[in-house]
N, C-alpha and C positions, 0 to 999 in steps of 0.2 A: 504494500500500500504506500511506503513511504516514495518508492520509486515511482508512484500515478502522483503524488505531490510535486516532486523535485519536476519531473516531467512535465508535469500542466506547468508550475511557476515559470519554466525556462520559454517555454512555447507563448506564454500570458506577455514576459519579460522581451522577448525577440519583437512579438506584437505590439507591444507599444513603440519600441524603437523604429521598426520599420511604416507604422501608422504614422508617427511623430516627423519619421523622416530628419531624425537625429545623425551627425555625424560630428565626429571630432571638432570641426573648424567651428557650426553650429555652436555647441555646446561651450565652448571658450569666445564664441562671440558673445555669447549670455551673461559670461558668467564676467566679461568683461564690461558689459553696461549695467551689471550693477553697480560696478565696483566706483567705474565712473561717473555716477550718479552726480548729476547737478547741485552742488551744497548750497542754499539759498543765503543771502546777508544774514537772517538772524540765525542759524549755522555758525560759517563761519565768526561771528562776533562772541558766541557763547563759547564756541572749541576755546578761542583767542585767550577770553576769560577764567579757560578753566573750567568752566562747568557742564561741560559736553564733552567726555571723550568718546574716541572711533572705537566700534567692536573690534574686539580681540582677531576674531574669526577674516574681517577686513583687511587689518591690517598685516597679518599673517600670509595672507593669498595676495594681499599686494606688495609685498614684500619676494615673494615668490616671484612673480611678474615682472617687477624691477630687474632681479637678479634675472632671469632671462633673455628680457628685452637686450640687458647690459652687455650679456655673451652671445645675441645674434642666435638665440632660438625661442624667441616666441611662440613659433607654434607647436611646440611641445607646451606647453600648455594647456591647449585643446584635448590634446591625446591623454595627456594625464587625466583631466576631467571624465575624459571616455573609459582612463582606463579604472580610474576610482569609483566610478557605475558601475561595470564588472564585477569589481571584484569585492563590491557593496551585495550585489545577485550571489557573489560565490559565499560571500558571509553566511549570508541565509542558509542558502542550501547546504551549507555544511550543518547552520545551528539544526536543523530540516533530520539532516543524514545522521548526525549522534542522537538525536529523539529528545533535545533539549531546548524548545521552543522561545523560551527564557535567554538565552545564550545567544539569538538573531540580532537583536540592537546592537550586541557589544562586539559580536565581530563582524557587521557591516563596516560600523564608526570606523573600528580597528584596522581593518584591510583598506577602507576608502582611504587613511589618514597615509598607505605606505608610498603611493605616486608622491603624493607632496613633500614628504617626510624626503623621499629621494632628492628630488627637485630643489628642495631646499637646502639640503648638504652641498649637491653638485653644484649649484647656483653659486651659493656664497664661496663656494670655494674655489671658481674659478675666479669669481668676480676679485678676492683676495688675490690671485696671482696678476691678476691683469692688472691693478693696482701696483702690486710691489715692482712688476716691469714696469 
């Protein structure tokens, strides 16, 4: 039975992508006008003051963004986005495949966080050498 779950979820999972018409470039073009977001005057005045900081979560993935724009791969950015879906779907069906339904939050988060977690080491670290030269 557990393989008619994992099986419908992948098949339910393909279907939206392919309904959605989702692709890498897509999905980092999203995920980059949020990030973009037009900050209006009373925004920016309040950040200025102190009493509005940026989410964590923002500044993190724009951090990320930087550091690739900086080394000339931007669009790895995309593909990480694509590929932190994935392996958000592979979380599941694994929590799915051990019979521990409880256990799907924590390793979508966990597996979605590895593309950036990547991205972020390699980013800053190049970004460090291209500075020191």
């Amino acid at each position: 039975m557990t393989v008619v779950y994992i099986i419908s979820f992948l098949l339910i999972a393909f279907g939206i992508v392919r309904i959605l018409g989702l692709t890498p470039e897509s999905i980092g073009a999203d995920v980059s006008a949020i990030l973009d977001r037009k900050k209006s005057l009373r925004d920016n005045a309040m950040r200025a003051r102190g009493k509005k900081r940026t989410n964590k979560l923002v500044l993190w993935l724009d951090k990320i963004r930087r550091a690739l724009s900086d080394t000339g791969k931007e669009k790895s950015f995309g593909v990480a986005c694509a590929v932190a879906l994935l392996l958000m779907i592979l979380g599941c069906v694994g929590a799915i495949v051990i019979g521990n339904p409880f256990l799907a939050p924590v390793l979508a988060i966990a597996l979605a966080m590895i593309p950036f977690l990547y991205l972020l080491r390699s980013g800053m670290f190049a970004t460090t050498i291209s500075a020191m030269i």
